[in-house]
C-alpha positions as CSV (number, residue, x, y, z in Angstrom):
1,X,18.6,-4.3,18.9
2,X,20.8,-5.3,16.4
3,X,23.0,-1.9,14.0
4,X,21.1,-4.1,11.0
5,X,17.5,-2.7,12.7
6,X,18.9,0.9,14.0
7,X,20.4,1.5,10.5
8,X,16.7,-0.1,9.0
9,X,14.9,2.2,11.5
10,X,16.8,5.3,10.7
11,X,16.3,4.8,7.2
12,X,12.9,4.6,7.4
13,X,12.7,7.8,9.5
14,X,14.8,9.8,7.1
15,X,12.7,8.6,4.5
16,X,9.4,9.5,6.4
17,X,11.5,13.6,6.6
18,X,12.2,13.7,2.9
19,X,8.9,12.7,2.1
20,X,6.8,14.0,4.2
21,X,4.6,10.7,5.4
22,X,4.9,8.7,8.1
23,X,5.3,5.0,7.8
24,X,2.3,2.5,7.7
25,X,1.6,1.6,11.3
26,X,1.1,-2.4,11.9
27,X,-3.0,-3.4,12.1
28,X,-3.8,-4.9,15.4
29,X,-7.6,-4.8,15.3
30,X,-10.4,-3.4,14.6
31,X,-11.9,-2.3,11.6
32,X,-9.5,-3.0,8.7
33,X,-11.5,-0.3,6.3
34,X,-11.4,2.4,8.6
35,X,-7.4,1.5,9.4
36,X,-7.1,1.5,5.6
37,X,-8.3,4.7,5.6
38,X,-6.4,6.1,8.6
39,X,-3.0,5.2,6.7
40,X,-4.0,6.1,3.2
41,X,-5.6,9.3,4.0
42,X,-4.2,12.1,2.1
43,X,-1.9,9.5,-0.3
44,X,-4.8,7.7,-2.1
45,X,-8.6,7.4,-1.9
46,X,-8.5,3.6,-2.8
47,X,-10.1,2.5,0.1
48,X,-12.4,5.5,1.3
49,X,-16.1,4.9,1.6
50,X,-17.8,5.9,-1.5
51,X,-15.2,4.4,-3.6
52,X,-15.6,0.8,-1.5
53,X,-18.9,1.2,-1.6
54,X,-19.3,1.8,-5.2
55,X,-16.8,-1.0,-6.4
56,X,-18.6,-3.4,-3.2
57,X,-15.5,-3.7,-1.8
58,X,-14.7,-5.0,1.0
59,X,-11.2,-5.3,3.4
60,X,-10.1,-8.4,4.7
61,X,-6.6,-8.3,5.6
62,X,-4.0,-5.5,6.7
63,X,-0.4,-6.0,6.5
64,X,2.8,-3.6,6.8
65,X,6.2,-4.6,5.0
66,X,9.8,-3.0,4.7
67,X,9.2,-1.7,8.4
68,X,6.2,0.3,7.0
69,X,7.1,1.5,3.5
70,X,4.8,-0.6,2.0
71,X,0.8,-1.4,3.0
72,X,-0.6,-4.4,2.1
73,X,-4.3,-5.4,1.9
74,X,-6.6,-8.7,1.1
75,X,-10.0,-7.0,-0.3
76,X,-12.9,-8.9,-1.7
77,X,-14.4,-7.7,-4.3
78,X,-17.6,-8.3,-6.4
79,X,-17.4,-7.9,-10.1
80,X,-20.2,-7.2,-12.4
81,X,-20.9,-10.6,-13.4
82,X,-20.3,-13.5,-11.8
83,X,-19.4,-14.3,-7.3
84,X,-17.0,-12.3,-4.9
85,X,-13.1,-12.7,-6.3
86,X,-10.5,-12.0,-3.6
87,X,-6.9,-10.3,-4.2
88,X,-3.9,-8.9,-2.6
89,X,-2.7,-5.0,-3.2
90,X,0.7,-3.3,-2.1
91,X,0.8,0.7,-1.6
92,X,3.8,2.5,-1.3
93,X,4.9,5.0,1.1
94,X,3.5,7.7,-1.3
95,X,0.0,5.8,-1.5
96,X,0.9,4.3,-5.2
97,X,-0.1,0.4,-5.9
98,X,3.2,-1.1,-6.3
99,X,1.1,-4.4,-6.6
100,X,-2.3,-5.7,-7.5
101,X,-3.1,-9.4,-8.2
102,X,-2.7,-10.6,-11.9
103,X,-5.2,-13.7,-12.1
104,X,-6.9,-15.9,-15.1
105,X,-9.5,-14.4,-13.2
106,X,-9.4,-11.0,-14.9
107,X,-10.8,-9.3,-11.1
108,X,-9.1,-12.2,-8.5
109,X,-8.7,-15.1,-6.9
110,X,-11.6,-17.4,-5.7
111,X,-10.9,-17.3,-2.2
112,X,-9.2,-15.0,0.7
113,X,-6.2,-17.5,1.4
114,X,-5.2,-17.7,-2.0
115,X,-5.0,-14.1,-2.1
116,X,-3.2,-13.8,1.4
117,X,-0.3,-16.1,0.2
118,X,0.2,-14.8,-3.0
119,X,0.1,-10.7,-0.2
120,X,2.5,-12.2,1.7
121,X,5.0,-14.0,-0.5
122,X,5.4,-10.4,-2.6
123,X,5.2,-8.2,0.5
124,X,8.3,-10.2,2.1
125,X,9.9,-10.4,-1.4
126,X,10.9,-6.3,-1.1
127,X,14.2,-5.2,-0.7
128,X,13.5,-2.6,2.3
129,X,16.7,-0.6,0.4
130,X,15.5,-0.4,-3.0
131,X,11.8,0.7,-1.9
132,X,13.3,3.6,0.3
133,X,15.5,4.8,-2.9
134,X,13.0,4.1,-5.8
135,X,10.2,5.8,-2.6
136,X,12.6,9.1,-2.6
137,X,12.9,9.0,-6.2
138,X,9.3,9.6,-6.8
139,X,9.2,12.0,-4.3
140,X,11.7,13.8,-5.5
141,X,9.6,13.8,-9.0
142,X,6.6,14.9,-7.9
143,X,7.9,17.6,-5.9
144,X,9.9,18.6,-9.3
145,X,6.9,18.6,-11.3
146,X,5.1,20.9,-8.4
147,X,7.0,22.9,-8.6
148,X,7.4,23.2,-12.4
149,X,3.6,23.9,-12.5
150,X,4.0,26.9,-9.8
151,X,6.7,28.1,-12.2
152,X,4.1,28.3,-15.0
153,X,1.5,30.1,-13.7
């Protein structure tokens, strides 16, 4: 291993102590939903059943960036009017979308590998560095703002 991974590595790990969440774990196989799940749960309820099955969502790809700050997905999605429109989001180690496709197509792209190169060509365009600070930032917000409402009460 190479310092430029150990220093990546233990960056990541303080980052996961600050915080309080572990780092995306890499999809192998499986059921993408349910892995979707497993890594969002508790940090957002994007992809949990009733709100898949109400938007008729479905997950097609699962991707980690920034050695697991950020989670990346393909889903397919059908809007109200119209045939299935694919597109790429990014969630942060917090569970926030960083990144959602922006299309002509007001819901997506028309198929699965557009959206995949459009995932993968923002997911490797993060700067591992700035995600971990502007990460610990937000975190450092929110637990701020918690604690600002215990205050007042």
């Amino acid at each position: 291993m190479t310092t430029d991974t150990d220093t990546l590595r233990s960056l990541v790990t303080s980052l996961e102590r600050k915080t309080g969440q572990r780092a995306y774990e890499k999809y192998h196989c499986g059921n993408s939903a349910e892995h979707c799940n497993k890594q969002l749960d508790r940090r957002s309820y994007y992809y949990n059943d009733g709100n898949r099955r109400f938007f008729n969502c479905r997950v097609l790809e699962v991707r980690t960036f920034c050695n697991g700050l950020l989670l990346g997905t393909v889903e397919s999605v059908k809007p109200p009017e119209g045939s299935r429109v694919f597109r790429a989001v990014i969630f942060d180690l917090l569970g926030y979308i960083v990144h959602r496709s922006v299309t002509s197509n007001p819901f997506g792209w028309k198929t699965s590998k557009t959206a995949l190169k459009e995932l993968l060509e923002v997911g490797k365009s993060y700067n591992i560095q700035v995600e971990a600070a502007r990460v610990l930032e937000l975190a450092i917000l929110e637990t701020t703002d918690k604690l600002g409402q215990l205050n007042k009460e």
